[in-house]
C-alpha positions in Angstrom: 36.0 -25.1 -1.1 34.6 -24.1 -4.1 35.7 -20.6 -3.8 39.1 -22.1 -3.4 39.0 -24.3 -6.5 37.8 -21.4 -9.0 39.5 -18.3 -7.3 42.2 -17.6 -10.4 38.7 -17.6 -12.7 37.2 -14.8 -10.5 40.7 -13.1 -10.4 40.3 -13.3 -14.5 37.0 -12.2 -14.5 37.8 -9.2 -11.9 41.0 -8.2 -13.5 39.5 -7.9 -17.1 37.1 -5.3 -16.0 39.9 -3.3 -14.6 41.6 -3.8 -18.0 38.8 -2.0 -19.8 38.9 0.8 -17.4 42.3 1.1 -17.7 42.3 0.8 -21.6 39.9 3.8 -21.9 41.0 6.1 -19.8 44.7 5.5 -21.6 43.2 5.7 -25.1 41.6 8.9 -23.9 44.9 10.3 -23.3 46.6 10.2 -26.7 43.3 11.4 -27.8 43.7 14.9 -25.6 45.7 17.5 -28.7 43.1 16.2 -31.5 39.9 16.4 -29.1 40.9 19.4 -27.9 41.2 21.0 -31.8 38.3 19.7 -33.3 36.0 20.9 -30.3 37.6 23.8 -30.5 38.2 24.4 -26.5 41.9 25.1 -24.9 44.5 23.1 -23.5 43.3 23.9 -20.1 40.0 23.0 -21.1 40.9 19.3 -22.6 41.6 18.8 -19.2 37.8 18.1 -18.1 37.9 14.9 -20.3 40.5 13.9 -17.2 39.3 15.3 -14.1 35.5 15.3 -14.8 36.1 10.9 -14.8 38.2 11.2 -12.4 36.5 13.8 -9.8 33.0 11.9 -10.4 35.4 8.4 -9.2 36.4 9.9 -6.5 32.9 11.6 -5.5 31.6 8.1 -5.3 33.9 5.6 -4.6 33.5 5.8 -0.6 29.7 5.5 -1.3 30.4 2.5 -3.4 32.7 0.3 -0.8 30.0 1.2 1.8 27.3 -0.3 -0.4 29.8 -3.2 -1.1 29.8 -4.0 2.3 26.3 -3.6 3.1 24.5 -5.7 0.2 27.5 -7.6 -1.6 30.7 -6.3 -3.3 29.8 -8.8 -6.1 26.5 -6.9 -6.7 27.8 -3.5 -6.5 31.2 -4.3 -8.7 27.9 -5.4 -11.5 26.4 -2.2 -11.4 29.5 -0.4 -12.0 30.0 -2.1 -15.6 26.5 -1.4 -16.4 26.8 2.0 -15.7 30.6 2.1 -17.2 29.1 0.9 -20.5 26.4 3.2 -20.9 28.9 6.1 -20.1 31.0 4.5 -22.9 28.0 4.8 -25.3 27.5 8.6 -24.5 31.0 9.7 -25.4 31.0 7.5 -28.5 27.7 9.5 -29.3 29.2 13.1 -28.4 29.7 15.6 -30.9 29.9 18.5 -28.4 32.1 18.9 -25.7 29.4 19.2 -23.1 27.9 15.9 -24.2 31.3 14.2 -24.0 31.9 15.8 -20.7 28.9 13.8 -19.2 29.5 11.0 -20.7 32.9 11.0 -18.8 31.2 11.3 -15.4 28.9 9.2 -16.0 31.5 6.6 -17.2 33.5 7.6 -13.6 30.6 6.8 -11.5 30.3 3.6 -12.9 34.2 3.0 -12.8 33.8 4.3 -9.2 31.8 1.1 -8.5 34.0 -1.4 -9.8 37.5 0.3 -7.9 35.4 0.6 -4.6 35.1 -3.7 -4.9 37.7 -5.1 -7.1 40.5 -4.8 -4.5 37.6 -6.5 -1.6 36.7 -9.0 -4.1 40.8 -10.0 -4.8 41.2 -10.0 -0.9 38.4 -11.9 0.1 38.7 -14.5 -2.3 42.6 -15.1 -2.1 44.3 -16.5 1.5 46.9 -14.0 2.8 49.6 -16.3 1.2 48.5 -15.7 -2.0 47.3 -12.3 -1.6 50.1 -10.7 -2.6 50.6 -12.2 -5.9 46.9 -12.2 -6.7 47.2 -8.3 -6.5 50.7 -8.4 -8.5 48.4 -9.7 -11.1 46.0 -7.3 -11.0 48.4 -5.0 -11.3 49.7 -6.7 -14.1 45.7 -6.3 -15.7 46.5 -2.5 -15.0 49.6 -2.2 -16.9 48.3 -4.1 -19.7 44.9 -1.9 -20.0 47.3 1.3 -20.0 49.8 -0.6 -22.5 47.5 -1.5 -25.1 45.6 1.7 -24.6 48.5 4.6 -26.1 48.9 1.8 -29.6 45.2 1.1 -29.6 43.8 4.9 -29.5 47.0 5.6 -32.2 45.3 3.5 -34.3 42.1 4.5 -33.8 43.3 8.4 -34.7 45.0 7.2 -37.6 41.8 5.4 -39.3 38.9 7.1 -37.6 36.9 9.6 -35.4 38.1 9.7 -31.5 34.6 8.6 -31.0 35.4 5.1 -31.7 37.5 4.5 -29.2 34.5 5.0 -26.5 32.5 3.0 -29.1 34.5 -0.3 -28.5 34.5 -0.6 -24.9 30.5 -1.2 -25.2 31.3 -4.7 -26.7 33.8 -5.3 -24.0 31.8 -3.9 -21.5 29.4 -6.0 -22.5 31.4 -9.1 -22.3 32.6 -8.3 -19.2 28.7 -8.2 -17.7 28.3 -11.8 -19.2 31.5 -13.2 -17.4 31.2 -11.4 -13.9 27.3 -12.5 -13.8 28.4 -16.2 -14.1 31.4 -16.5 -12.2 31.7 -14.0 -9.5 30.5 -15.3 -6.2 28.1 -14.0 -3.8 30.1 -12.3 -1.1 29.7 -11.5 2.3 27.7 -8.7 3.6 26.6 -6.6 6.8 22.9 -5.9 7.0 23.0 -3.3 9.8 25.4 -1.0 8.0 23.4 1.8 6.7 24.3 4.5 4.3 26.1 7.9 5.6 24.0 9.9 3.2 25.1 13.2 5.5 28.9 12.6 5.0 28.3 11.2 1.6 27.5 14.4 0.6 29.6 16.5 2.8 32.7 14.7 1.2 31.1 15.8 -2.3 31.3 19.3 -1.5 34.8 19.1 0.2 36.1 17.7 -3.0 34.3 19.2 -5.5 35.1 22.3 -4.0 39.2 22.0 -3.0 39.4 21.1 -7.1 37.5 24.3 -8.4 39.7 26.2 -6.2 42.6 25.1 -7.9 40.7 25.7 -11.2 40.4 29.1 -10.4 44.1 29.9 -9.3 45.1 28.4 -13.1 43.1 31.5 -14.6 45.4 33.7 -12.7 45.5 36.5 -10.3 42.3 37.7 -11.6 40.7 35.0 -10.2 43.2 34.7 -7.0 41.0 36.0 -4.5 37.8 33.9 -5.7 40.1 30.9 -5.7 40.8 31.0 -2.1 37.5 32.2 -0.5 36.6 28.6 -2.6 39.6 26.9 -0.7 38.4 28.2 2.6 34.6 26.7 2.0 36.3 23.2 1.1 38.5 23.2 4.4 35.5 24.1 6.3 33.4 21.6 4.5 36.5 19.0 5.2 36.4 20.1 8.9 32.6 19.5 9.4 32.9 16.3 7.6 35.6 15.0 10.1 33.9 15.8 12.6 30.3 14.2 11.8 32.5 10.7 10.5 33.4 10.3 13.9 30.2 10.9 15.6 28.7 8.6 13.4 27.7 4.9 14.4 28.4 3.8 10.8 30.2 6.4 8.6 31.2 6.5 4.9 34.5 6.7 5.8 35.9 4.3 8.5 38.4 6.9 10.5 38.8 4.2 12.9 40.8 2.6 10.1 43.5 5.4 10.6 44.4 4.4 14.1 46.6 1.9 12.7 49.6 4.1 11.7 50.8 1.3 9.0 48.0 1.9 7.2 47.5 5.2 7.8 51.3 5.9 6.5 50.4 3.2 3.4 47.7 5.3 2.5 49.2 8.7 2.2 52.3 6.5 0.3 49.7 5.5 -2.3 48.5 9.4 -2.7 52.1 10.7 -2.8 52.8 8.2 -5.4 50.1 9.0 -7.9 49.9 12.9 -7.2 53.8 12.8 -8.8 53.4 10.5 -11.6 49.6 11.6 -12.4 51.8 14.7 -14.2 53.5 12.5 -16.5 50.4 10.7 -18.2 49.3 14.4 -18.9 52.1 16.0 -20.4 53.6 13.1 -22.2 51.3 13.3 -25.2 51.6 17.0 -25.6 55.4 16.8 -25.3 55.6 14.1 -28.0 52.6 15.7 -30.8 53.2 19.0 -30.0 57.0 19.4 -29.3 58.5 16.6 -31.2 55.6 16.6 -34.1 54.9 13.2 -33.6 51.4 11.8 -35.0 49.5 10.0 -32.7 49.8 6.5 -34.1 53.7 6.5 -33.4 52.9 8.6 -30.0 50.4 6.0 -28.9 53.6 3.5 -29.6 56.0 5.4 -27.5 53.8 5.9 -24.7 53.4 1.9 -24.4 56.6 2.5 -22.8 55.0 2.5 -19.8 52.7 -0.2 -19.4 55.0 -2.3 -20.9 57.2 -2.0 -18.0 54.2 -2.3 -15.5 53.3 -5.1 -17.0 56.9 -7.1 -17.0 57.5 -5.9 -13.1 54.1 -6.5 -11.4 53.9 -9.9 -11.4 57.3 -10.2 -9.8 56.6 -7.7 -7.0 53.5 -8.7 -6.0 55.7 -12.3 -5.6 58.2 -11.0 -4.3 56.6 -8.8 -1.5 54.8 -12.4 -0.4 58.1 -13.9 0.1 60.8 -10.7 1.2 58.1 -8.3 2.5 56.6 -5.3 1.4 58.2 -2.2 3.1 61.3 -2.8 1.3 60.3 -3.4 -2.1 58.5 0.0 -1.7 61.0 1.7 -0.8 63.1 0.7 -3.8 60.1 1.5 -6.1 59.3 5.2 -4.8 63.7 5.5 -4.9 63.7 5.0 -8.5 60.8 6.4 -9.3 62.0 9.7 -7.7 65.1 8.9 -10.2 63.1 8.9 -13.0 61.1 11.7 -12.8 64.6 13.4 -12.3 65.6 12.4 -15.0 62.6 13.4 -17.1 63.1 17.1 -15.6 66.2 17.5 -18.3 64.6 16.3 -21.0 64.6 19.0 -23.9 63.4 19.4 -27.6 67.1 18.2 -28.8 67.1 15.0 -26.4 67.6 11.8 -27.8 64.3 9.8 -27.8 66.7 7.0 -25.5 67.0 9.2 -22.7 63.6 10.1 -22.8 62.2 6.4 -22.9 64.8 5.5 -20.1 63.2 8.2 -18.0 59.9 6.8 -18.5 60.9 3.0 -17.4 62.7 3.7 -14.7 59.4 5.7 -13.7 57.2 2.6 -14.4 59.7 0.3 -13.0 59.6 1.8 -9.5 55.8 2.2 -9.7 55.4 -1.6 -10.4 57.7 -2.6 -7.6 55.8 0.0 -4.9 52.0 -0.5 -5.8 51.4 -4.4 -5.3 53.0 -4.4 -2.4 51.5 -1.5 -0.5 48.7 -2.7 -1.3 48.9 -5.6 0.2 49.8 -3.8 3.0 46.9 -1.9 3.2 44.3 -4.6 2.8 46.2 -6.7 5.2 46.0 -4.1 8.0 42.0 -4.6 8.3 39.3 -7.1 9.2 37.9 -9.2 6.8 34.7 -7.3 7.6 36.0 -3.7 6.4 37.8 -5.2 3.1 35.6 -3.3 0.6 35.9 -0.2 2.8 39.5 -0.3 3.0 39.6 -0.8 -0.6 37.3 1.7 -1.7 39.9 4.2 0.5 42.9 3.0 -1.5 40.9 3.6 -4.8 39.9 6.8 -3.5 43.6 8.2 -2.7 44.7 6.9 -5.7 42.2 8.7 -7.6 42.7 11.8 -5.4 46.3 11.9 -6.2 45.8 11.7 -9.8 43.1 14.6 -10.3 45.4 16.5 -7.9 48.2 15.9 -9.2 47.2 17.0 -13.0 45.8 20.0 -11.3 48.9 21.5 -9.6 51.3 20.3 -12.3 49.2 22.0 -14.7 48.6 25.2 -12.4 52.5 24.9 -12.2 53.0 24.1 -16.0 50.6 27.4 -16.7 52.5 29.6 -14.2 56.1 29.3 -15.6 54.8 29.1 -19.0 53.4 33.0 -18.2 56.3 33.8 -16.4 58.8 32.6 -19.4 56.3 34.9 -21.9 55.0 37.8 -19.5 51.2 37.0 -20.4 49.0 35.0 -18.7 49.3 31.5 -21.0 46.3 28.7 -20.8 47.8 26.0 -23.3 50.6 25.2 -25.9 51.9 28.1 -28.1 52.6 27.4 -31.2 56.3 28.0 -32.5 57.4 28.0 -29.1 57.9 24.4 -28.2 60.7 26.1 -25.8 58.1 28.1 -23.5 56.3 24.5 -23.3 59.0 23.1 -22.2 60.4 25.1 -19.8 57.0 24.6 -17.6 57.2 21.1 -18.1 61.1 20.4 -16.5 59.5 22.7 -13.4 56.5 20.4 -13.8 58.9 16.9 -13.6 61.4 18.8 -10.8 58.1 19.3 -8.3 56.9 15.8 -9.0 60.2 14.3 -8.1 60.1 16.7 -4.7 56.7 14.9 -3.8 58.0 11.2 -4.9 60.8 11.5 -2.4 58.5 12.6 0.7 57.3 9.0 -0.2 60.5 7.7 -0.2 60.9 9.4 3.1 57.5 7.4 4.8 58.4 4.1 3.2 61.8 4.2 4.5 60.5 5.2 7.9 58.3 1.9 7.5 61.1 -0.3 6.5 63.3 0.6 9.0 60.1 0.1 11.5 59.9 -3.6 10.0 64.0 -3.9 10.4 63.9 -3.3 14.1 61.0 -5.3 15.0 58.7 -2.4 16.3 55.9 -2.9 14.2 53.9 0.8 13.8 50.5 0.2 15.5 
């Protein structure tokens, strides 16, 4: 009953953590041009500040919902902020590039532990006929963390060192840590589950090695060979781990989950979703302070764009989905999407800063109305028993498709960029906005290719719910 009563204060308490996480990592991103000049280290370099966060997230975040299940969500999604706020504290501290590259990872692995629980945590604590909203608002909590981020990290730049903006999530971090330890309750939690420390670190090497493979290919053909001898250890490494989940008695991963084909097809939805609009968060900022000449402060503006769109449209799907369904709201999301990342494949030097901004809410728009609701979907296809795992799976796709999906666009951004000049090219030339931009409307044309095969499974889903044959 008393769970009941206080449930929206939990939600507050959950979704303000997720706002910090969201807040850095989109402060971080108007950040990328200046980091990368004053540490002196190359476009394709810059890119670590990304992945390195986002690789250790999805390193862990199995791990993470396993431990969530076995000794508490509650006490796991506490660790993470610890952890997030002393990762915070080394990058405020960095003045090297190394140093700020740990800090990263070690703000990922305690990020890790808060996306593993947070969706549990929502789900357990909300009936199904709420569910759907209470997610909406998270999702909301998501927009607003990426819409303050851009105009809060401009305004950093323009008065101060980029080390600042790491420096003030401590504070909130802090705060955060205050709130969750006197309102979050203790959850539920399966004593006999034990940790899978053999696939645990199979999936480590699987990942770590399927991204360094694609790290190499950037470098060219020098390094072609190298880079698929790498991809053949991470398939082999993938293989093994497959096949020692499902011999397991209590694996990392739950494979048993992907029996159920709606959230199996959910799942892969989610990773087609962020692999094609992952490309977007990266090349936005160089496109508007590199191409355009726009300072940061004004870029940070302009890329609120975004989240201010995410934050409008949330709300309403995650509503909406409780009351019409979810299959067809994400089918119109993924459509438009698509659209919009169309659209964004014309956009030149000469184009009018409208079209551009149109491009970019019709993007967000279609996100916001797809995410809530699938997942919803997702958590609602699994015992109450397996909510942090299936949550820790969602975060884990999610964060797959991102780091992926800045790796091939920029492995596709880099290869028509050296096409265009006849050299091998590894970051933005300058006086030649043109040769930029000519990889980037390749970059937007593949990412709208990938959006549609979502569009594709969605619709397969919807037309599933239409005719009553619900996929099992």
């Amino acid at each position: 009953m008393a769970l009941k009563k206080n449930r929206w204060i939990i939600l507050l308490n959950i979704v303000f953590v997720t706002f910090l996480c969201c807040l850095d990592s989109s402060s971080v991103n108007v950040a990328l041009p200046l980091m990368a000049e004053e540490l002196a280290v190359s476009m394709a370099s810059i890119e670590w500040v990304i992945t390195a966060n986002l690789l250790t997230i999805i390193c862990f975040i199995l791990i993470f919902g396993s431990m969530g299940d076995m000794i508490g969500q509650d006490k796991v999604f506490k660790f993470g902020i610890v952890v997030f706020v002393i990762g915070a504290l080394i990058c405020a501290m960095a003045s090297s590039f190394p140093l700020l590259i740990i800090g990263r990872i070690v703000e990922g692995f305690g990020a890790s532990a808060t996306m593993a629980t947070n969706q549990g945590l929502i789900a357990q604590t909300f009936p199904a006929n709420e569910r759907g909203r209470a997610l909406g608002i998270s999702g909301s909590f998501v927009a607003m963390g990426s819409m303050f981020g851009p105009a809060f990290g401009g305004l950093i730049l323009g008065k101060f060192s980029w080390n600042m903006i790491f420096l003030l999530n401590v504070p909130i971090g802090l705060l955060a840590l205050v709130l969750a330890m006197k309102i979050l309750p203790r959850t539920q939690n399966d004593g006999q589950k034990r940790l899978d420390i053999k696939g645990s670190l199979l999936f480590m090497f699987f990942v770590s090695s399927l991204y360094l493979g694609v790290k190499l290919l950037q470098q060219g053909m020098d390094k072609y060979w190298e880079g698929l001898l790498i991809f053949g250890v991470a398939f082999i490494m993938g293989f093994i781990f497959v096949k020692v989940e499902r011999h397991e008695k209590r694996p990392m991963l739950e494979l048993s989950l992907f029996k159920n084909k709606l959230f199996t097809i959910s799942v892969l939805c989610s990773f087609l979703s962020f692999f094609a609009i992952s490309s977007n968060n990266f090349i936005q900022p160089f496109y508007l302070q590199k191409v355009l000449e726009i300072s940061p402060t004004i870029t940070g503006m302009i890329m609120m764009t975004y989240p201010i769109v995410m934050f409008m449209v949330a709300p309403l799907s995650g509503y909406l989905s409780d009351k019409i369904g979810s299959e067809i709201l994400g089918f119109i999301g993924l459509s438009i999407s698509s659209s919009g990342l169309m659209v964004m494949s014309f956009v030149g030097e000469n184009t009018p800063l409208g079209v551009f901004l149109g491009g970019v809410a019709m993007i967000a728009f279609g996100t916001s109305l797809f995410q809530s609701p699938n997942t919803s979907l997702i958590m609602s296809t699994v015992p109450k028993n397996k909510l942090g795992t299936a949550g820790s799976i969602n975060g884990l796709v999610r964060n797959l498709g991102m780091v992926f999906g800045i790796s091939v666009s920029t492995l596709l951004l880099y290869g028509m960029m050296s096409q265009k000049m006849g050299y091998r090219v590894l970051g933005f030339i300058e006086g030649r906005p043109d040769v930029y931009l000519y990889g980037m409307q390749y970059v937007y044309r593949f990412a709208a290719i990938i959006c549609f095969v979502g569009v594709f499974l969605t619709g397969l889903r919807w037309l599933n719910k239409r005719h009553k044959t619900p996929i099992r």
